[in-house]
KOLLUM-141707 format. One line per 8 residues: for each residue z, y, x of C-alpha. Coordinates in nm, 3 decimals, m for minus. Layout:
Z Y X | ...
***
This chain:
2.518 m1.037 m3.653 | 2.545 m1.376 m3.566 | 2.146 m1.432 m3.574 | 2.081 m1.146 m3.436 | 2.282 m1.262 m3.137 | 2.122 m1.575 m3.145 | 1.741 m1.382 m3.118 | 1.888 m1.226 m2.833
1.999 m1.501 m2.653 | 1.649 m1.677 m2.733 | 1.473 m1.356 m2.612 | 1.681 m1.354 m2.283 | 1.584 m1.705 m2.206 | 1.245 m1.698 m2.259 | 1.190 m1.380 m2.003 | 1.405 m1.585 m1.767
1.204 m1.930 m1.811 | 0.893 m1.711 m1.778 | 1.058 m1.483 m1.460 | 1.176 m1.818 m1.313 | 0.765 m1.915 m1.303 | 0.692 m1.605 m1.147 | 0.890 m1.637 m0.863 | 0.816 m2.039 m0.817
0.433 m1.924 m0.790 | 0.483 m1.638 m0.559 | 0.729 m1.803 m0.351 | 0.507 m2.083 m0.271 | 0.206 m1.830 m0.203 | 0.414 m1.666 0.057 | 0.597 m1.990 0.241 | 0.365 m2.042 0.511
0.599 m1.985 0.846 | 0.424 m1.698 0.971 | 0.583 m1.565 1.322 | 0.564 m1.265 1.522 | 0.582 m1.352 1.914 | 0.666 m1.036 2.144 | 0.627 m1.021 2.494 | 0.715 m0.785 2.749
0.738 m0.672 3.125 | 0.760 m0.374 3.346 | 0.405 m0.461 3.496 | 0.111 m0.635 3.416 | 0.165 m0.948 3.648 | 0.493 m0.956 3.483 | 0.342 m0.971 3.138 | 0.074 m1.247 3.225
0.373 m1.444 3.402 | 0.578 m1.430 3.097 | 0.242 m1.551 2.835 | 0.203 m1.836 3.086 | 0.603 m1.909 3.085 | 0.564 m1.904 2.691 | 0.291 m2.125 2.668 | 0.435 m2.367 2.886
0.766 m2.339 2.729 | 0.572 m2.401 2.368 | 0.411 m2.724 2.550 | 0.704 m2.862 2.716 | 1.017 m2.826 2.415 | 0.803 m3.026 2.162 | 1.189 m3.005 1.943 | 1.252 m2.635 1.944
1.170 m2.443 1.633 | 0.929 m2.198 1.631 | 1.143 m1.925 1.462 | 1.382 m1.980 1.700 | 1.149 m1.879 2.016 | 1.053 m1.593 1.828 | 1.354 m1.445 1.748 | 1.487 m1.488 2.138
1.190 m1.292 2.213 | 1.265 m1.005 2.029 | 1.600 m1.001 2.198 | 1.501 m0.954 2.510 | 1.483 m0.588 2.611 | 1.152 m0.413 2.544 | 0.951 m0.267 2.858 | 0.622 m0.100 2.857
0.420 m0.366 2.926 | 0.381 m0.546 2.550 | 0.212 m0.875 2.434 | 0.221 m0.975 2.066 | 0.067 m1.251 1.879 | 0.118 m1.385 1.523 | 0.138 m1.777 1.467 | 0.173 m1.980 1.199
0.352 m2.269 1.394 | 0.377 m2.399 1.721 | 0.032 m2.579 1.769 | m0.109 m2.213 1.642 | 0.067 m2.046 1.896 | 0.004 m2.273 2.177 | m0.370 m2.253 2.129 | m0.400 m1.880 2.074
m0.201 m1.831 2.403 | m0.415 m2.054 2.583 | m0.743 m1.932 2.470 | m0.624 m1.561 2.521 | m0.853 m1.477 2.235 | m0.806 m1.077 2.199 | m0.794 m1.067 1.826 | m0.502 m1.216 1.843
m0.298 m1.223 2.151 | m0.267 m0.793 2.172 | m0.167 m0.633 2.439 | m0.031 m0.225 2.523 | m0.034 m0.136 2.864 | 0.250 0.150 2.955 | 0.378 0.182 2.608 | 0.581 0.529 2.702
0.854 0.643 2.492 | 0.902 0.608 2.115 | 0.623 0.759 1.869 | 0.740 0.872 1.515 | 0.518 0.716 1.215 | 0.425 0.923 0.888 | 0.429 0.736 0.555 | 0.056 0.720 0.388
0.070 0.642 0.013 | m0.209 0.548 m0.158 | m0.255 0.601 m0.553 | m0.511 0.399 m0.744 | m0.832 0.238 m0.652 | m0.768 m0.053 m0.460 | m0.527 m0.224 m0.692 | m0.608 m0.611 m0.770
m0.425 m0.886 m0.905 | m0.221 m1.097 m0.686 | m0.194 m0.775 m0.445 | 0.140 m0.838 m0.170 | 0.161 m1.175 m0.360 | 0.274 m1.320 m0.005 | 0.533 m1.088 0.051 | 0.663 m1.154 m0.266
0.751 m1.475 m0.170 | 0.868 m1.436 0.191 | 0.979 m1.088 0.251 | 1.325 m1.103 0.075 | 1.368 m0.682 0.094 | 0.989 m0.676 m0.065 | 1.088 m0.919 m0.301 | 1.452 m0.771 m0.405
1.276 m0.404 m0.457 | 0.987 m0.544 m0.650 | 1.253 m0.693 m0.873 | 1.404 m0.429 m0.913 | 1.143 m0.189 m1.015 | 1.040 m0.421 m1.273 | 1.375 m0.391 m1.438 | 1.384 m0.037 m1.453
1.001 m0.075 m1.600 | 1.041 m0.315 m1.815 | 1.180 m0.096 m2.134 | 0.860 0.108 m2.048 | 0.616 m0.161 m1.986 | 0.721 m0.358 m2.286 | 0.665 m0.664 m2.002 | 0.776 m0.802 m1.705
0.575 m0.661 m1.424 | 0.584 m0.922 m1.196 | 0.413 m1.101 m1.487 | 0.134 m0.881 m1.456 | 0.068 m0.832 m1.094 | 0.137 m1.206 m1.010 | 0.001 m1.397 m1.315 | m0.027 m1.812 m1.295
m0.329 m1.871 m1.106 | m0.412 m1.521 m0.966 | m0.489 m1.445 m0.622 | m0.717 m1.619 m0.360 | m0.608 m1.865 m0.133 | m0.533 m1.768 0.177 | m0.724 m1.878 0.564 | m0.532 m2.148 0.766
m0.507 m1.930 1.053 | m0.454 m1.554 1.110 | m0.728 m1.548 1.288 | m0.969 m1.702 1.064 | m1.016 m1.382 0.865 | m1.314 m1.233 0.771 | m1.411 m1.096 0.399 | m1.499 m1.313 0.118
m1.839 m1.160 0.067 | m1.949 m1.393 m0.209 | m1.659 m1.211 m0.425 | m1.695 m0.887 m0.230 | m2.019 m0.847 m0.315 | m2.016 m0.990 m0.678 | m2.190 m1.343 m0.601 | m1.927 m1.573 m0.736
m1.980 m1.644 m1.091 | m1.597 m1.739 m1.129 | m1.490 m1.389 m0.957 | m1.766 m1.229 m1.137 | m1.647 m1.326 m1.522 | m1.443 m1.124 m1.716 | m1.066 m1.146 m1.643 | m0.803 m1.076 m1.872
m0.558 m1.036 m1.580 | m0.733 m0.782 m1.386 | m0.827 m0.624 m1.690 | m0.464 m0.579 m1.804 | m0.347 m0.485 m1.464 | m0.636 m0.181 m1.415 | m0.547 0.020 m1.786 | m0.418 0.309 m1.652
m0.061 0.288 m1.792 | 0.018 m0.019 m1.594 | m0.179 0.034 m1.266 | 0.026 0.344 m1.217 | 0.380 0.197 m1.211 | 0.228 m0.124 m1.081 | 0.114 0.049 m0.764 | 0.422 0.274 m0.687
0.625 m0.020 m0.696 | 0.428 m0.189 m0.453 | 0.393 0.088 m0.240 | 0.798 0.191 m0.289 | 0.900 m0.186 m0.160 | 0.649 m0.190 0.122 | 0.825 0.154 0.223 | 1.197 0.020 0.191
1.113 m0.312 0.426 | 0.990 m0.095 0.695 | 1.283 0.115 0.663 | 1.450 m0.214 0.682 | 1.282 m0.252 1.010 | 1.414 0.053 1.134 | 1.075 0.263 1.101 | 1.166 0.545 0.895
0.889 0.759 0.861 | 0.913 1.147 1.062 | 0.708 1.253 0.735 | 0.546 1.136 0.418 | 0.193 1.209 0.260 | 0.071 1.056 m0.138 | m0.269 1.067 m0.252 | m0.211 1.172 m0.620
0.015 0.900 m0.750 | 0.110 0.861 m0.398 | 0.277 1.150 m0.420 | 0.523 1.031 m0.652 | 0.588 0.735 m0.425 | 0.619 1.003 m0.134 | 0.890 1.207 m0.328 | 1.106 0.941 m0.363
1.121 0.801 m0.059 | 1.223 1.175 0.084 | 1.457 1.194 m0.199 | 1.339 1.428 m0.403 | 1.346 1.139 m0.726 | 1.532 0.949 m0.754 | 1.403 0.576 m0.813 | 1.501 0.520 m1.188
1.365 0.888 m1.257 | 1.050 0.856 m1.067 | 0.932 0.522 m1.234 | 1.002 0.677 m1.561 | 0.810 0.960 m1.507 | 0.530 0.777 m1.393 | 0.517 0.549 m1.646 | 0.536 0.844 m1.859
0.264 1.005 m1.712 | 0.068 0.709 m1.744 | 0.126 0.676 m2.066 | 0.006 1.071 m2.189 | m0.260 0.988 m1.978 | m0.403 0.631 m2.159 | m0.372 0.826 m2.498 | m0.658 1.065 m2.366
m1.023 1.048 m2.405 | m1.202 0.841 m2.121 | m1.375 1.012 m1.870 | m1.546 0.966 m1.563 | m1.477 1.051 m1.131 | m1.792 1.032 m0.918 | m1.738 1.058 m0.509 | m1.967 1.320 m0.357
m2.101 1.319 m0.003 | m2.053 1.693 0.062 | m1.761 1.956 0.149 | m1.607 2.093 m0.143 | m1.775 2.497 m0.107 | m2.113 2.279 m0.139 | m2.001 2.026 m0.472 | m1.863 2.329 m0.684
m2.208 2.501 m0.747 | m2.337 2.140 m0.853 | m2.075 2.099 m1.107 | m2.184 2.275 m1.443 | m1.944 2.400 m1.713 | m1.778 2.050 m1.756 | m1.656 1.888 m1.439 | m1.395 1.997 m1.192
m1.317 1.896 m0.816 | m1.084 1.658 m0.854 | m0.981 1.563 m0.516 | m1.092 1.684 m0.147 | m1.021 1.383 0.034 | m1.231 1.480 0.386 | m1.426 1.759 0.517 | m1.728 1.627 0.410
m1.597 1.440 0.044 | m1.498 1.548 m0.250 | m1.451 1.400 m0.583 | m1.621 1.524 m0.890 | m1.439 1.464 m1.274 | m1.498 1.501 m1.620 | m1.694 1.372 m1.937 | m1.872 1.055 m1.872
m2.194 1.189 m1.986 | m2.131 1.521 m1.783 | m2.071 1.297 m1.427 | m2.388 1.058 m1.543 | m2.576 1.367 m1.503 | m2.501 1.442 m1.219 | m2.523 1.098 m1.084 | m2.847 1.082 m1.181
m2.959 1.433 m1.070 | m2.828 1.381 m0.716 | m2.993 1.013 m0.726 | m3.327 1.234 m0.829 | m3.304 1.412 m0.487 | m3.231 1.074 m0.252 | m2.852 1.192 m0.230 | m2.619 0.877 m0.296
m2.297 0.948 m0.480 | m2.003 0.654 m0.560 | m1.902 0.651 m0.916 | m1.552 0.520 m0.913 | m1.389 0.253 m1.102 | m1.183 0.486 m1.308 | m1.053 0.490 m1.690 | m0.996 0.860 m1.699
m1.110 1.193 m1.494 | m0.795 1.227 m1.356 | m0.693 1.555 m1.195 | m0.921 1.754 m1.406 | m0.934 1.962 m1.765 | m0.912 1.670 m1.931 | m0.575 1.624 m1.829 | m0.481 1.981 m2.007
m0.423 1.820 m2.377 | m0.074 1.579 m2.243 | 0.019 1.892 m2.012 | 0.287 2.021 m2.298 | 0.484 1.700 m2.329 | 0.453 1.605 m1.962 | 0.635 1.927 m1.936 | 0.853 1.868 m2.238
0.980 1.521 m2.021 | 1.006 1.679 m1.711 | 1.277 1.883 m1.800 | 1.542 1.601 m1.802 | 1.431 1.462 m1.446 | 1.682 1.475 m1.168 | 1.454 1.688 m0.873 | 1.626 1.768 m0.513
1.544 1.939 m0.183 | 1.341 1.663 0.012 | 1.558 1.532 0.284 | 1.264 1.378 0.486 | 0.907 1.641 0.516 | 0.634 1.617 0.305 | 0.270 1.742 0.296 | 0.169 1.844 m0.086
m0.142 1.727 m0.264 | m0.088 2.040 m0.442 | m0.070 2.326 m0.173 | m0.219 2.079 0.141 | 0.081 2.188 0.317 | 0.413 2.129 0.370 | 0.618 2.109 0.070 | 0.893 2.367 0.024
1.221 2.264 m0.144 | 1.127 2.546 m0.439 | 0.851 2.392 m0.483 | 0.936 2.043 m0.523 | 1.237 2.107 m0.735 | 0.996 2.326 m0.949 | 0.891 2.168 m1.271 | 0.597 2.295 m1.316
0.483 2.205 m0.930 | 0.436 1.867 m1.090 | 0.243 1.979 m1.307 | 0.029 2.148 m1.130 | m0.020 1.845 m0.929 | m0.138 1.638 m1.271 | m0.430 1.852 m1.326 | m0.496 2.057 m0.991
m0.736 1.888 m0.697 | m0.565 1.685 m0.469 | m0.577 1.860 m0.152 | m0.551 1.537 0.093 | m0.782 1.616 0.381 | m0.603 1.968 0.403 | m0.264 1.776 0.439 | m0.392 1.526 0.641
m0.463 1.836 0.871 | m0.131 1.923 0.872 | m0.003 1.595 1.109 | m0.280 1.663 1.375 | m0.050 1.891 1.584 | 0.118 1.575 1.700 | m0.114 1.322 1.851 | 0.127 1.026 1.904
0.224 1.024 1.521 | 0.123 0.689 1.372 | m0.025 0.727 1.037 | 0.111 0.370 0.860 | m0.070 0.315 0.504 | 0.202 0.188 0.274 | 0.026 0.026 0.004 | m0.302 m0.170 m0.086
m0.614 m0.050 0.060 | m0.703 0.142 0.381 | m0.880 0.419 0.212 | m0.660 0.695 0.354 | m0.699 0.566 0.688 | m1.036 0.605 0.642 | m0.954 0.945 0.537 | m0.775 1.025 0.796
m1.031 0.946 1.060 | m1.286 1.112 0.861 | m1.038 1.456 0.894 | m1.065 1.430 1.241 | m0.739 1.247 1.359 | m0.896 1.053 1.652 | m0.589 1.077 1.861 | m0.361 0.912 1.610
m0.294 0.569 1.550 | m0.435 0.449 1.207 | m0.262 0.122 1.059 | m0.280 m0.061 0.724 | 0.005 m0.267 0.566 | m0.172 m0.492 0.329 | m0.482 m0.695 0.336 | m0.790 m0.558 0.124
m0.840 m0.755 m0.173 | m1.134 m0.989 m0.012 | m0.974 m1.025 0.334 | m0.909 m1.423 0.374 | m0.593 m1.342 0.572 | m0.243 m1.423 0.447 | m0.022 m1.125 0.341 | 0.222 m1.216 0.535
0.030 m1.272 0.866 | m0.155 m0.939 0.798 | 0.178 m0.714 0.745 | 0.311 m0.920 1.067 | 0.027 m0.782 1.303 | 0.058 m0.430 1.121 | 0.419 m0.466 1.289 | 0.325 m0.604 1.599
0.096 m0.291 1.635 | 0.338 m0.081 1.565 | 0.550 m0.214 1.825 | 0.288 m0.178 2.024 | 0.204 0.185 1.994 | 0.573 0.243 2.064 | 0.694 0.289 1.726 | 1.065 0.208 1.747
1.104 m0.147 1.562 | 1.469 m0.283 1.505 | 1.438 m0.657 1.491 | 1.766 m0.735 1.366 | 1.567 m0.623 1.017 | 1.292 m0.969 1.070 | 1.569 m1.124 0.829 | 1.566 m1.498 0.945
1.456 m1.649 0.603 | 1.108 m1.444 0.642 | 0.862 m1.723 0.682 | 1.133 m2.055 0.721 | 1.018 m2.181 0.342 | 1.341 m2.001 0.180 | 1.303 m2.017 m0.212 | 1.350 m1.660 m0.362
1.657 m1.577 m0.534 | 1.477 m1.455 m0.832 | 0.415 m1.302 m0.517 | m1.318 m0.129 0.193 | m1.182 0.204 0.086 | m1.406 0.499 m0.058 | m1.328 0.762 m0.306 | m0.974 0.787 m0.462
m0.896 0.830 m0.799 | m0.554 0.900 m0.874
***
């Protein structure tokens, strides 16, 4: 007994020596002193008087922190005339005002009213090491929920996995200025011999049974610190694992039920045969007659898309027949042909394990993957709905369809990529407002800055933003307490 205890005790402080690293590495990725600066007025003289009094202000009070501007500028009452900007410090700030460059000083002219926001989750396909590293270390809410999936994964990870998204080492560095974005094409496009070797990390982060909880944690703490901003979403939409991320957020999972389900899932899913998922440029009645014996639609993600699954050698076919014929399709970087027959072997014990989950009426709407439409509380407390929705096509561009009645809905992406943006637009929702949360994986831009002008925006549009949430150690250097869309997979 008394060794045992003693491997215990051993155990515990290794994963907290190697926990404490984690944090030390994402913390300093994400203390950079990033501030959002909001202006406003009831006219447009008013708003330009108010820029100049800021910039003057900025020149003259050499002493007064930065922070501390900001935050008595988001006390001051809102009026539909709105300025934003995102600096990094006072010099930043001073110089962006001055040079009124419009990518970064924004500006709304008669914001009217408040505009409700939907919740976009995205599932895999944009996943990369490093991904929200920034937020990690300066968004405390991000961080605390991020921590706290990992706990609840960890007995079904058989690792830390803040060990595996934020590895020593991992992640670009980030531009000196939000405004000095702009892609990293030499990695984008596969030209940088260090970015284009093998790596372990990304490797380990992309098998299927770790990308899936990896991404609905990110995507779960990205939705919880905008709720802690006050934007809680009107409605929520998933694209496939997105889904899961969608259901508990309107309460139909609970948290510790949800990640074990989808690590679950994840799991049946590794144990399969690989297969292969190959984007189409055609409407799903035209794809089906293409398809042969072997592959299914797996997902309908626009009018005109669709994704094809199945055997490798099945989707190489028709890769190469399309190719044949001058028609370019997008094989995606996939382990498995999700959401098709080969799904059907794991379909028994994925039922088997969802008898002993928790599943409740939805308290906030959602559109299904499953139906396209709005998901009905029989439905969603239905076992077998889910698993319908692990082997049926996911119906996005039909739900999608479902938010265009209102045009001042903001569609907010909550999780890596802007794929279902792109989606989105693609479905026809001109009207709406389209944001992202977090940077794609080559942008040069810091997380933090990024999310900041995603909330700016917001704020912008009219979306109802509660300030009191900007918690005042976001961006001041506070320690923590404990780092091009296309087809969709899963």
């Amino acid at each position: 007994v008394a060794r045992a205890r003693l491997v215990a005790h051993q155990h515990m402080a290794e994963a907290g020596a190697q926990q404490r690293v984690v944090e030390r590495q994402a913390g300093a990725a994400g203390r950079e002193g990033w501030e959002l600066l909001v202006l406003s007025a009831p006219d447009e003289p008013g708003l330009d008087a108010a820029t100049a009094r800021l910039a003057a202000e900025l020149e003259s009070d050499a002493g007064r922190p930065l922070p501390e501007v900001a935050r008595e500028l988001r006390a001051a009452p809102a009026h539909a005339f709105r300025r934003v900007l995102v600096a990094r410090d006072r010099e930043d700030a001073l110089g962006a005002l001055r040079a009124r460059d419009p990518r970064r000083v924004l500006t709304a002219r008669e914001v009217k009213g408040e505009r409700p926001v939907v919740f976009l989750f995205p599932g895999l396909g944009e996943q990369y090491v490093g991904m929200a590293r920034g937020l990690y270390g300066a968004e405390p809410v991000f961080r605390a929920e991020i921590d706290r999936c990992a706990e609840i994964l960890r007995p079904h990870l058989g690792a830390d996995l803040r060990e595996i998204l934020y590895p020593p080492g991992s992640g670009p560095a980030p531009a000196p200025a939000p405004a000095a974005t702009g892609f990293d094409l030499r990695r984008m496009l596969g030209r940088d011999a260090a970015a284009a070797a093998p790596d372990p990390a990304t490797e380990r982060l992309n098998r299927t049974e770790v990308a899936q909880p990896a991404v609905f944690a990110v995507d779960y703490a990205l939705a919880r610190l905008f709720e802690g901003w006050g934007l809680h979403p009107r409605a929520v939409i998933g694209h496939s694992l997105g889904e899961y991320v969608a259901a508990c957020v309107a309460g139909i999972l609970p948290l510790e039920d949800a990640l074990a389900l989808v690590a679950e899932r994840a799991r049946l899913i590794a144990e399969l045969p690989g297969g292969a998922m190959l984007g189409l440029p055609f409407p799903e009645a035209e794809a089906r007659p293409l398809l042969g014996p072997e592959l299914d639609i797996a997902a309908v993600n626009s009018p005109t898309t669709c994704v094809a699954a199945g055997p490798t050698d099945a989707v190489a076919a028709l890769e190469a027949r399309l190719a044949a014929e001058g028609q370019v399709a997008r094989r995606l970087q996939t382990t498995h042909a999700f959401h098709s027959r080969m799904m059907e072997p794991v379909i028994p014990r994925f039922r088997e394990r969802l008898a002993s989950v928790r599943l409740a009426r939805p308290r906030i709407p959602l559109v299904s993957n499953v139906t396209g439409s709005w998901i009905r509380a029989e439905e969603a407390t239905d076992p077998e709905y889910w698993v319908r929705h692990l082997r049926g096509t996911v119906r996005f561009a039909e739900g999608v369809l479902e938010l265009a009645g209102d045009p001042d809905t903001v569609l907010l992406e909550v999780g890596p990529g802007q794929t279902l943006g792109g989606f989105a637009r693609q479905s026809g929702l001109i009207r709406q407002v389209v944001l992202p949360s977090v940077r794609f994986r080559y942008d040069r831009q810091s997380d933090e800055a990024f999310l900041l002008s995603t909330l700016g925006k917001l704020w912008l549009t009219g979306a109802s933003v509660k300030w009191a949430g900007r918690l005042s150690t976001v961006g001041s250097g506070v320690s923590p307490a404990g780092a091009g869309g296309g087809p969709r997979a899963e």
